[in-house]
KOLMAR-208127 format. One record per residue: x, y, z of N, C-alpha, C in turn; residue number from 1; residue in three letters. Coordinates in steps of 0.05 Angstrom, whole numbers. Each point is the difference from the previous one (the first is absolute). Example, Ala and Ser with C-alpha at 12.3 -4.5 7.8 and 13.67 -1.06 7.14 Angstrom:
! KOLMAR-208127
{nunu {264, -114, 156}, {-18, 24, 0}, {18, 24, 0}, 1, 'Ala'} {nunu {-7, 21, -14}, {16, 24, 1}, {-15, 22, 14}, 2, 'Ser'} 
END
This chain:
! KOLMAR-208127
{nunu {2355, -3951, -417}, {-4, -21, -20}, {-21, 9, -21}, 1, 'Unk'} {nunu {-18, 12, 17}, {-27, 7, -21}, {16, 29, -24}, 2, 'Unk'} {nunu {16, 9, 8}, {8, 27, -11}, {20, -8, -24}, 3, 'Unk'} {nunu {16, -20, 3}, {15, -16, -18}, {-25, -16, -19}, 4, 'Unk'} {nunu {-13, -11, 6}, {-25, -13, -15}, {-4, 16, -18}, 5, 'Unk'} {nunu {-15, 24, 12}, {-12, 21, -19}, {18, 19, -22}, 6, 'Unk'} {nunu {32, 1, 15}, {19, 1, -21}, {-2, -20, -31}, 7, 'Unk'} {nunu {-1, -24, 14}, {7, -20, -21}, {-24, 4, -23}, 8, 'Unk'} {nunu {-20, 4, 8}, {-18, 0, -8}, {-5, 23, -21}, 9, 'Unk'} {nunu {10, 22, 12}, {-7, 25, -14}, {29, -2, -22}, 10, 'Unk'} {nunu {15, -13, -3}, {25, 3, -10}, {-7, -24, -20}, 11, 'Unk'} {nunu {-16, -10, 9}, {-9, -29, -22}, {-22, 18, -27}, 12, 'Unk'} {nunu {-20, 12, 15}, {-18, 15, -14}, {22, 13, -23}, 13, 'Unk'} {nunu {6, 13, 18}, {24, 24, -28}, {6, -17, -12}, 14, 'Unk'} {nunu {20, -21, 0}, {11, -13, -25}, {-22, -19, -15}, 15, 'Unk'} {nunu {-33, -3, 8}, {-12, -8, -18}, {-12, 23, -25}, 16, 'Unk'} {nunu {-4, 26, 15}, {3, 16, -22}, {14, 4, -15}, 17, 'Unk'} {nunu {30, -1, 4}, {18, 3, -18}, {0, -21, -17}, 18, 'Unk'} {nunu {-9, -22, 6}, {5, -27, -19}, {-26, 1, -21}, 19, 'Unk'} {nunu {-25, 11, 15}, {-16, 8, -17}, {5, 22, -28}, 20, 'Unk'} {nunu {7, 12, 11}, {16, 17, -23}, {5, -1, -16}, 21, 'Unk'} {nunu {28, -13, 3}, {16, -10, -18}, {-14, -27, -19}, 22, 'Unk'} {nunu {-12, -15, 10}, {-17, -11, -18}, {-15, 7, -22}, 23, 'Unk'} {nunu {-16, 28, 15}, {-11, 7, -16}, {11, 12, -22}, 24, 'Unk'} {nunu {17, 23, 3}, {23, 1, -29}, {16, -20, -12}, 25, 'Unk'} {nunu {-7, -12, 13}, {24, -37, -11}, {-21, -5, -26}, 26, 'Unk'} {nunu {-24, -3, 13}, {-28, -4, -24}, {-8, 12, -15}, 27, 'Unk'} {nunu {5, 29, 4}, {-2, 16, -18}, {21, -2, -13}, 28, 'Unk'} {nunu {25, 3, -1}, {19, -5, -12}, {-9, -23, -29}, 29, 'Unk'} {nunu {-11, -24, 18}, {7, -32, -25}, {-31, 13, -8}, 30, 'Unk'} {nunu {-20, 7, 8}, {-11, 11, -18}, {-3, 11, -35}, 31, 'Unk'} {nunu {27, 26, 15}, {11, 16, -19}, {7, -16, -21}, 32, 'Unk'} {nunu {22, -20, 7}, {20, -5, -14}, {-13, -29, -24}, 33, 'Unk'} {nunu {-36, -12, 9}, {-1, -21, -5}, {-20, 17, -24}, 34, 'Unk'} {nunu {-14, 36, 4}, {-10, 8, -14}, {25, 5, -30}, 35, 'Unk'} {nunu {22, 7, 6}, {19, 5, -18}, {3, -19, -15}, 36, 'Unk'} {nunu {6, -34, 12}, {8, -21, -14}, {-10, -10, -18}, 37, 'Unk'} {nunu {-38, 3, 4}, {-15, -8, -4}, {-18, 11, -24}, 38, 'Unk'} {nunu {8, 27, 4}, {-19, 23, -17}, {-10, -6, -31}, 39, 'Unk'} {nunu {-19, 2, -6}, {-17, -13, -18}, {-4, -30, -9}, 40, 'Unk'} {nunu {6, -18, 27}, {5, -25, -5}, {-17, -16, 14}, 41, 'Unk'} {nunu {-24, -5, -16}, {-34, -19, 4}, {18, -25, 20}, 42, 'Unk'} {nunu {-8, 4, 26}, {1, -36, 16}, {-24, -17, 2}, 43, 'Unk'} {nunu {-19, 20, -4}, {-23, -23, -3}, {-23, 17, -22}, 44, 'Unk'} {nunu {-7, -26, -16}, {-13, 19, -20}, {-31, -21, -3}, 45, 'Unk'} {nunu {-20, 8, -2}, {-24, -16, -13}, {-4, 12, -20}, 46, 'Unk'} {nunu {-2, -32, -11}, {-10, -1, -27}, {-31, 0, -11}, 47, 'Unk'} {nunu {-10, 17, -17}, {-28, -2, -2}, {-12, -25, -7}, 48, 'Unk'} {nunu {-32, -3, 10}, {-10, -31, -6}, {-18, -1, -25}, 49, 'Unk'} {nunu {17, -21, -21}, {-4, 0, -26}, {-37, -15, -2}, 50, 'Unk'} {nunu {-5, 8, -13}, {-20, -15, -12}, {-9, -23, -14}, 51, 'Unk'} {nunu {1, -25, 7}, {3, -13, -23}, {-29, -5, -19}, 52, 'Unk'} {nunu {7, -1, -24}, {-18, 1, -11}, {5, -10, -33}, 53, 'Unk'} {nunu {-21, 0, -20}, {1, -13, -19}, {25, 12, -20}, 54, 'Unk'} {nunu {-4, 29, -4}, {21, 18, -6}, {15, 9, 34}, 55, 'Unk'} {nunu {22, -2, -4}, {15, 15, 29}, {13, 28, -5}, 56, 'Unk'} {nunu {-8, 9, -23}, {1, 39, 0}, {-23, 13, 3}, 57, 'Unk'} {nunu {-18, -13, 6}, {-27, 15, 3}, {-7, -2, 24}, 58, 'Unk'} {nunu {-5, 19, 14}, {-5, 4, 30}, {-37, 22, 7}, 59, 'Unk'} {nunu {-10, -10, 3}, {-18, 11, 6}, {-12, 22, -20}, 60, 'Unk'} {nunu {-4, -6, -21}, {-4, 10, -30}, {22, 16, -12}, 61, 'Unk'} {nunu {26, 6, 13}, {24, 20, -14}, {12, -26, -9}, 62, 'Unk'} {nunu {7, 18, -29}, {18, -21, -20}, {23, 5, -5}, 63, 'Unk'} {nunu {12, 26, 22}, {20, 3, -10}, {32, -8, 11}, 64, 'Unk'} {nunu {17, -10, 2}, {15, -12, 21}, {11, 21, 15}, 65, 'Unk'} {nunu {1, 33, -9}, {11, 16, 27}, {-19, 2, 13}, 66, 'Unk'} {nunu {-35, 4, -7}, {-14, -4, 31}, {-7, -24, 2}, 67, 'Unk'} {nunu {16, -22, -2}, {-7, -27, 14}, {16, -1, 22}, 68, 'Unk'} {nunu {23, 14, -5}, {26, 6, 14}, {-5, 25, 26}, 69, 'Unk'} {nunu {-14, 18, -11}, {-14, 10, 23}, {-22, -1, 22}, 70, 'Unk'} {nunu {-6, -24, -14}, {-21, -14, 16}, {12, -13, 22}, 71, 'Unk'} {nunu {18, -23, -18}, {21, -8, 25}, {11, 19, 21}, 72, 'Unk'} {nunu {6, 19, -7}, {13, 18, 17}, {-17, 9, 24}, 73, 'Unk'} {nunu {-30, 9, 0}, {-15, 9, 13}, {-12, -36, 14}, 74, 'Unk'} {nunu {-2, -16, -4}, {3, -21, 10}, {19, -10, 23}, 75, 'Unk'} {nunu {23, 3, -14}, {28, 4, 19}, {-1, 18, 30}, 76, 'Unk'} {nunu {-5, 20, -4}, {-5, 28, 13}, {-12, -10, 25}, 77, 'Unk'} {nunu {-30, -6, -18}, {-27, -10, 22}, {9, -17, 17}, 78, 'Unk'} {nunu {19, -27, -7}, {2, -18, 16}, {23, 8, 18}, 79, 'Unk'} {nunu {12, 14, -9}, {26, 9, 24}, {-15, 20, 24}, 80, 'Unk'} {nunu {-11, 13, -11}, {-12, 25, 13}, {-20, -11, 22}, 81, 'Unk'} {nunu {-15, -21, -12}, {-14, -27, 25}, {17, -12, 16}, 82, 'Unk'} {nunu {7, -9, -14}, {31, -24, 25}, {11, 28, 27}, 83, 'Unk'} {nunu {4, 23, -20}, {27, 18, 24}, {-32, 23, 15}, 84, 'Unk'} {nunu {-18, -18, 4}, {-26, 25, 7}, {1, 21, 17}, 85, 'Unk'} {nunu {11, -12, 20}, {7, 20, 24}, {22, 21, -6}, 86, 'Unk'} {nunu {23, -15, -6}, {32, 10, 4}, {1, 17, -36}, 87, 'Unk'} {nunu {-29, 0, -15}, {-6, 8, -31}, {-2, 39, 6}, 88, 'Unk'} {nunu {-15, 0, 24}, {-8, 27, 12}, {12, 15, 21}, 89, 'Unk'} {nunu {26, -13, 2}, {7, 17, 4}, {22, 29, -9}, 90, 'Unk'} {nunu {7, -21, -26}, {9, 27, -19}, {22, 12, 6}, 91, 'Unk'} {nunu {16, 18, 4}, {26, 8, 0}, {22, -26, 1}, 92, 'Unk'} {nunu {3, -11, 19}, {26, -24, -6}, {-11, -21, -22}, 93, 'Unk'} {nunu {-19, 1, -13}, {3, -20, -24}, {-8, 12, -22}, 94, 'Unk'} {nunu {4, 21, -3}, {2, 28, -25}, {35, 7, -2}, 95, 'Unk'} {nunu {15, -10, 28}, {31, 11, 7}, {11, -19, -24}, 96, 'Unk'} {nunu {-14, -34, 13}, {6, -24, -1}, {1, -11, -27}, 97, 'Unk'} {nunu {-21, 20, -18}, {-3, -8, -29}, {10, 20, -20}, 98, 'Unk'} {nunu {20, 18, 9}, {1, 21, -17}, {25, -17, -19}, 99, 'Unk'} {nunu {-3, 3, -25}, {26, -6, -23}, {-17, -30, -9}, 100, 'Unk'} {nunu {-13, -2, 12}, {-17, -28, -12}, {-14, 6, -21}, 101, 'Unk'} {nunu {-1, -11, -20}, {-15, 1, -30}, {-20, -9, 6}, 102, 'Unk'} {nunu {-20, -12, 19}, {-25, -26, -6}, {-3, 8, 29}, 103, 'Unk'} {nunu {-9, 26, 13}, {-3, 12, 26}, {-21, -16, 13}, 104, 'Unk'} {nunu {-18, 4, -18}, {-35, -14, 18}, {1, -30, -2}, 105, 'Unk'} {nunu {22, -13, -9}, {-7, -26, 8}, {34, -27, 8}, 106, 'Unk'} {nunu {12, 32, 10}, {28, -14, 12}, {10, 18, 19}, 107, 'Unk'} {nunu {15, -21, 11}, {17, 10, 39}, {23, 2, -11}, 108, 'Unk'} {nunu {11, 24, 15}, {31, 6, -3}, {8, -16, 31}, 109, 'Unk'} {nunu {26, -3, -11}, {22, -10, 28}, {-11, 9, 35}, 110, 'Unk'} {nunu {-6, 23, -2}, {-2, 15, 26}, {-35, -16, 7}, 111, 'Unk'} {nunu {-15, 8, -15}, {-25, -15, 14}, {3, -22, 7}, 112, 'Unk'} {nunu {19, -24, -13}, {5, -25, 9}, {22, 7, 25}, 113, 'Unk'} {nunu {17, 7, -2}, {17, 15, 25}, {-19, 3, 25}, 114, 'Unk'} {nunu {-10, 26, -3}, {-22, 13, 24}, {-19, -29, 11}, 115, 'Unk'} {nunu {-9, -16, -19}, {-25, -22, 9}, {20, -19, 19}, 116, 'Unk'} {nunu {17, -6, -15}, {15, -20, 17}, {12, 6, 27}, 117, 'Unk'} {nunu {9, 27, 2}, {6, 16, 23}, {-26, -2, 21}, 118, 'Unk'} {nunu {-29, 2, -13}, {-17, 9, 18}, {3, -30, 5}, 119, 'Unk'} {nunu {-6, -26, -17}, {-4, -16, 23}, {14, -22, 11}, 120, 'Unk'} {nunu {28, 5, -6}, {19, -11, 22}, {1, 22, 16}, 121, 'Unk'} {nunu {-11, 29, 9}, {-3, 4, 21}, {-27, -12, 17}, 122, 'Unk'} {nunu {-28, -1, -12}, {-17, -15, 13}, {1, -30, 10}, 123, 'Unk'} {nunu {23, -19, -17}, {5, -26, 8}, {2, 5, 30}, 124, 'Unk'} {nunu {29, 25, 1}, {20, -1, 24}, {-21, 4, 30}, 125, 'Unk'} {nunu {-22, 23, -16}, {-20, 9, 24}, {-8, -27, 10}, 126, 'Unk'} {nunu {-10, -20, -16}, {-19, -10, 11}, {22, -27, 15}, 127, 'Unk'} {nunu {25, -6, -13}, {19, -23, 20}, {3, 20, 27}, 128, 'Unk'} {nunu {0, 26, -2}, {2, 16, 20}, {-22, -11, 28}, 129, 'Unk'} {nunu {-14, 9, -13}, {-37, -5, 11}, {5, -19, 10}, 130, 'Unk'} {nunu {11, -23, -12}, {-8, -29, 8}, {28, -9, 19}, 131, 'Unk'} {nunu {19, 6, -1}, {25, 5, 22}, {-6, -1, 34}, 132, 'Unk'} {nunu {-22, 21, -10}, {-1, 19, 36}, {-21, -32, 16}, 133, 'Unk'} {nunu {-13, -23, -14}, {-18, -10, 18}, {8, -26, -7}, 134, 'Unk'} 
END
């Protein structure tokens, strides 16, 4: 009985590797295909924070509206770059994530919203997991 057990068991293992697997190229796959669909196409973008003021082209003594416009932009930047602090440093998948984007430093391509959502409907599942076993 115990030798059949340990069959079942060891024959269970293998096919969770294999299912692991295949997942994992399943995701790389919609990855791929969500980088293709998607390519140069802003899903989330901030907008820089205007100034208001008596004149609204004048920003911190520049009078000119392309660096008022770049002001915004480095504004933009700062506040995204705060919000994503952690997940900001780590660099390669959200350099993948923003490539074909016009307005890089202060917008998410498809895949960073992809990848975030992935990470945490996997942490939801951990923790209904967690909370299952008691």
């Amino acid at each position: 009985m115990e030798k059949e057990l340990s069959d079942l068991v060891a024959t269970r293992k293998e096919k969770v590797i294999k299912m692991e697997k295949k997942l994992k190229y399943f995701s790389y796959a919609i990855g791929f295909s969500i980088f293709v669909l998607y390519y140069g196409i802003a899903i989330i973008t901030v907008d820089g924070i205007k100034v208001a003021n008596d004149h609204p082209h004048i920003v911190a003594g520049v009078e000119s509206t392309s660096e008022v416009d770049n002001v915004d932009a480095l504004h933009a930047a700062a506040f995204l770059k705060g919000m994503l602090f952690p997940i900001s440093y780590i660099g390669l998948p959200l350099k993948i994530s923003r490539l074909g984007l016009e307005n890089k430093a202060s917008s998410l391509g498809a895949l960073a919203v992809f990848w975030s959502a992935q990470e945490f409907t996997g942490k939801i599942y951990e923790c209904l997991e967690v909370l299952s076993y008691k």
